[in-house]
C-alpha positions, 0 to 999 in steps of 0.5 A, spaced: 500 500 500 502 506 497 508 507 491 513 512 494 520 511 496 518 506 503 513 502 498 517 502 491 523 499 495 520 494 500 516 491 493 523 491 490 525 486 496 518 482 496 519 481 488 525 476 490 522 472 494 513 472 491 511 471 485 507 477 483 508 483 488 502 489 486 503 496 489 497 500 489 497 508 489 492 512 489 496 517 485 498 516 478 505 516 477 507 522 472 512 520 467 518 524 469 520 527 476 514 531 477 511 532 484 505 528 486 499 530 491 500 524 494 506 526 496 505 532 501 511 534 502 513 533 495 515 541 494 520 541 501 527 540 501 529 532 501 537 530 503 539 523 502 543 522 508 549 517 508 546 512 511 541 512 506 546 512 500 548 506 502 543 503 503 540 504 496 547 502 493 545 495 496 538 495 493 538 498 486 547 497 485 549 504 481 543 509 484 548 514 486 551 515 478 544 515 476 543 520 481 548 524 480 548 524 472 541 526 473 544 533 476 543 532 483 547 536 487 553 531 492 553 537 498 560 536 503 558 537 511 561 542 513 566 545 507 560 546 503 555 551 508 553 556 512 551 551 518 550 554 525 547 550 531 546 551 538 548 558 538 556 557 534 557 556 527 560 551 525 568 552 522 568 550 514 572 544 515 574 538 510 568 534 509 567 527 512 561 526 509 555 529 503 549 529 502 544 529 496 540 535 495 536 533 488 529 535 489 524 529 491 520 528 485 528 527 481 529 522 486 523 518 485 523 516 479 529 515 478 527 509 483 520 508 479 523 506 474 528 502 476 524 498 481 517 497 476 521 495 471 521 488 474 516 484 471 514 481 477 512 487 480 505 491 477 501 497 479 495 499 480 495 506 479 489 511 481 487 506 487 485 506 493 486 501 499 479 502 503 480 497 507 483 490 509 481 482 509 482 477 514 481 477 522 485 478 528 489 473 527 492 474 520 491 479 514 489 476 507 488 482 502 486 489 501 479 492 498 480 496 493 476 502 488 478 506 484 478 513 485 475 516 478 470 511 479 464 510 483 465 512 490 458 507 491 461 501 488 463 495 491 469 495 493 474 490 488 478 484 493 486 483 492 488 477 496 495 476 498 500 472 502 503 479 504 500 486 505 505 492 506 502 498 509 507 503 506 502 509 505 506 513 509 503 518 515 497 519 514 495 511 515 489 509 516 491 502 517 490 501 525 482 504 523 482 497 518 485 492 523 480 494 528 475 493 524 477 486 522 477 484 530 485 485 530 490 488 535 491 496 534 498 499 534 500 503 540 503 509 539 508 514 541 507 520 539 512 527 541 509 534 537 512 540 536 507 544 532 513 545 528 510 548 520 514 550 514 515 554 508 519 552 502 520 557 495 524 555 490 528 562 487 534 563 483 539 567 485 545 572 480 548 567 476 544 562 480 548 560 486 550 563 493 554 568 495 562 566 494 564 559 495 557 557 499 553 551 496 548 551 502 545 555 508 542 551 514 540 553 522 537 548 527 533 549 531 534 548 538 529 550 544 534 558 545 533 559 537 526 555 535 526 558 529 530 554 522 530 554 515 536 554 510 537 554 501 539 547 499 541 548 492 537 542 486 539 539 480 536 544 475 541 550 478 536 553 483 535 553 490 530 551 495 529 556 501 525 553 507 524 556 513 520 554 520 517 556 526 513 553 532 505 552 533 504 560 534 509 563 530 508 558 523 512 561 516 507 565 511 507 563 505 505 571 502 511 573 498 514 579 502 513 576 508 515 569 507 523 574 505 522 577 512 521 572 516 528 570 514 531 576 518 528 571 524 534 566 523 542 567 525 543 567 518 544 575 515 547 571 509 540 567 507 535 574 508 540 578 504 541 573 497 533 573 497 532 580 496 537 579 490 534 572 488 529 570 484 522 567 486 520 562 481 515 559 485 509 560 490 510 558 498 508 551 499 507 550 507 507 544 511 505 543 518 503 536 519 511 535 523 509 530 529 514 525 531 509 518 531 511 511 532 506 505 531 509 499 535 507 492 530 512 489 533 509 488 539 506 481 541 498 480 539 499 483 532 496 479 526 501 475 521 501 477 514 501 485 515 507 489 515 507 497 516 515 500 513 517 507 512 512 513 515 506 508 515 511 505 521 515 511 524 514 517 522 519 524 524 520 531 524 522 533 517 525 538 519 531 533 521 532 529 514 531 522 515 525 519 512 528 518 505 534 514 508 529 510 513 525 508 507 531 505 504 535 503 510 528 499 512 528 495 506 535 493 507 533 490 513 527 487 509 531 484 505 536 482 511 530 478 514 527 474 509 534 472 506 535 469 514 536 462 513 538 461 521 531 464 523 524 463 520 522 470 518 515 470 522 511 477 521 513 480 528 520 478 527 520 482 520 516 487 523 522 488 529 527 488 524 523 494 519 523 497 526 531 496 529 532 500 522 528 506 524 530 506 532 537 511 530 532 516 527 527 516 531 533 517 537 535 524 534 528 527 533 524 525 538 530 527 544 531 533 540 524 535 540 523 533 547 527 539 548 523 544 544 518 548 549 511 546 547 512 540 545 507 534 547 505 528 546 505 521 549 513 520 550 515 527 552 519 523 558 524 519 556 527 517 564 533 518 566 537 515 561 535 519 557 537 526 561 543 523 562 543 522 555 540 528 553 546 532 558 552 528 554 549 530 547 549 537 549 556 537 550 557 533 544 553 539 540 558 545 544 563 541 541 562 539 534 561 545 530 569 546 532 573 541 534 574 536 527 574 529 532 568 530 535 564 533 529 566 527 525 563 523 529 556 527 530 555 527 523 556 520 521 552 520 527 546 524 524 546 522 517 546 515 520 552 513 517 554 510 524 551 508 531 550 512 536 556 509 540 560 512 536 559 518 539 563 515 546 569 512 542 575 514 546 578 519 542 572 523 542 569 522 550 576 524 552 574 531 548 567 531 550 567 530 558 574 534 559 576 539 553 573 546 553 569 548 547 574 550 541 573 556 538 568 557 532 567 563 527 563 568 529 561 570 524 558 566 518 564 563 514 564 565 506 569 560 505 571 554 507 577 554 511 585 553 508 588 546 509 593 549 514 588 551 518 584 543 519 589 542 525 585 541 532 
């Protein structure tokens, strides 16, 4: 259920081990990388995280050179950006990692078209799912209609050995399970009220100013105000700015420039008053931070829910597209187990093993930001003897070149979070003070002689 990224690769997986795998869209998929309704984010700034590029090369081997000969900009963290986070900018040092910052629609149709090619795969387009079959102890198949039909008519059955709910935030499988007499997933909620804008515009000779490919400030619970430009595949920028439940970003031109000047970022205001918009505004407020545990002892056999359908993050932080591909690797790992029986509660554990980093970051970050609710606000002790290590970690990452590795391999999922107590980088984190950091937003990266600690 549902053909974005989550479910395109999750039936790239499945199409090795079924004899036919159908993904049903509600959409129907354009022929070229164009934005899609079903997609609400589709117009925002997408990144594909390092931990994400990897884990699409295991699936579909040469995606990022087809990524990358499709234009996708190859951004390097930190050398490439402005970049400021709990109050410091971070000093432009060599890049220990890079990020894909094509737009969304580029990206997946570069996977659609590599995964639909499967003959074993087919598509039912301009379909809703409306419901499941089957009871409380196994699903059997989902009801169907199609959208340019009669909303009356009965709705069409397709059985199934397996069905994957990959039709992101907005599921309404839990209300379907019920229905069937089977087990609701708990849910752990934390919300922000974070809302952004995003706006493409175009600057003087289509680029930033000086050697800067990119403008980003994080939000934290002392500036609770973030946004940046990201630069896209066609030469552009994508700008995005976000505010808190109260204080969401306008989408009306002049004020959409304004609200910039709310950001610790004087560059980003001052390249969009020479810029040049090239579309309108788009706002996005549904932001929670919401995990459904399907992996819990009671559920149905038959039924899996990956990508938002299972986890679902702030957006603000980058994660998801790496999460729905690290998400099927791990599908992929589970099936392809020979020791263990891949039962449905044992895959659904594994879909969510791959998640549990992401959902770490966002949700103990956005623990922190005022005004924040939900049903797992309080995270227990160790999550506040955590919370007290990662802030130090934080003070130290924009300017120490040992601690920042490791927090951005850390981010962009790339390694665990004990990477962040290895010895070299505890030492710097528990006893040494903060180094020194710009202070003012560095316009270049730095020289080669000056990358020593």
């Amino acid at each position: 259920m549902g053909g974005s990224l989550a479910g395109l690769l999750a039936a790239h997986v499945l199409a090795g081990h079924a004899d036919r795998v159908t993904v049903v869209e509600r959409d129907r998929f354009p022929e070229g990388a164009e934005p899609r309704s079903g997609v609400p984010q589709g117009r925002h700034p997408h990144v594909l995280l390092q931990g994400g590029q990897v884990a699409m090369e295991l699936l579909l081997p040469g995606f990022l050179a087809e990524l990358s000969e499709a234009g996708a900009p190859r951004v390097g963290m930190p050398a490439d950006m402005v970049l400021w986070q709990s109050g410091r900018w971070f000093r432009r040092l060599p890049a220990t990692t890079h990020i894909y910052t094509g737009s969304r629609a580029q990206l997946e149709h570069l996977v659609r078209r590599r995964v639909l090619a499967d003959p074993a795969i087919g598509v039912q387009e301009g379909t809703d799912v409306v419901g499941l079959v089957g009871d409380a102890t196994r699903v059997r198949g989902v009801l169907m209609r199609d959208r340019s039909g009669d909303n009356r008519a009965e709705p069409r059955l397709l059985e199934a050995d397996l069905v994957v709910d990959a039709s992101g935030s907005g599921t309404k499988a839990p209300r379907w399970l019920e229905a069937i007499g089977a087990r609701v997933p708990d849910e752990e909620t934390i919300d922000t009220g974070l809302a952004y804008a995003s706006r493409v515009y175009r600057g003087t000779n289509g680029a930033l100013e000086g050697e800067t490919r990119g403008y980003y400030a994080y939000p934290d619970p002392e500036q609770v105000h973030a946004g940046g430009a990201l630069p896209l595949e066609d030469g552009t920028h994508l700008v995005i700015v976000s505010g808190l439940r109260g204080d969401e970003p306008p989408t009306e031109d002049a004020e959409f420039v304004t609200y910039t000047k709310r950001l610790p970022h004087p560059p980003l205001h001052r390249w969009l008053d020479q810029a040049e918009p090239l579309s309108p505004a788009f706002g996005y407020r549904r932001t929670a931070n919401t995990r459904r545990r399907y992996d819990l002892p009671g559920h149905p056999a038959g039924f899996l829910a990956t990508g938002d359908a299972l986890c679902t993050f702030n957006p603000i932080y980058g994660q998801g597209m790496a999460v729905a591909a690290m998400s099927a690797v791990a599908l992929r790992d589970a099936l392809a187990d020979r020791r263990r029986t891949p039962t449905t509660r044992r895959v659904q554990q594994a879909l969510l093993a791959a998640s549990r980093q992401a959902w770490d970051i966002s949700a103990g970050a956005d623990r922190k930001m005022p005004g924040a609710v939900g049903t797992a606000i309080d995270g227990g002790p160790a999550d506040r003897l955590a919370g007290w290590y990662l802030s130090r970690v934080q003070q130290r990452a924009p300017g120490d070149p040992v601690v920042g590795q490791a927090f951005r391999a850390v981010l962009t999922l790339a390694a665990p979070v004990t990477a962040l107590f290895a010895p070299s980088v505890a030492r710097a984190v528990l006893f040494g003070p903060p180094a020194p950091t710009p202070t003012e937003p560095p316009a270049a990266p730095e020289e080669p002689e000056a990358h020593g600690r």
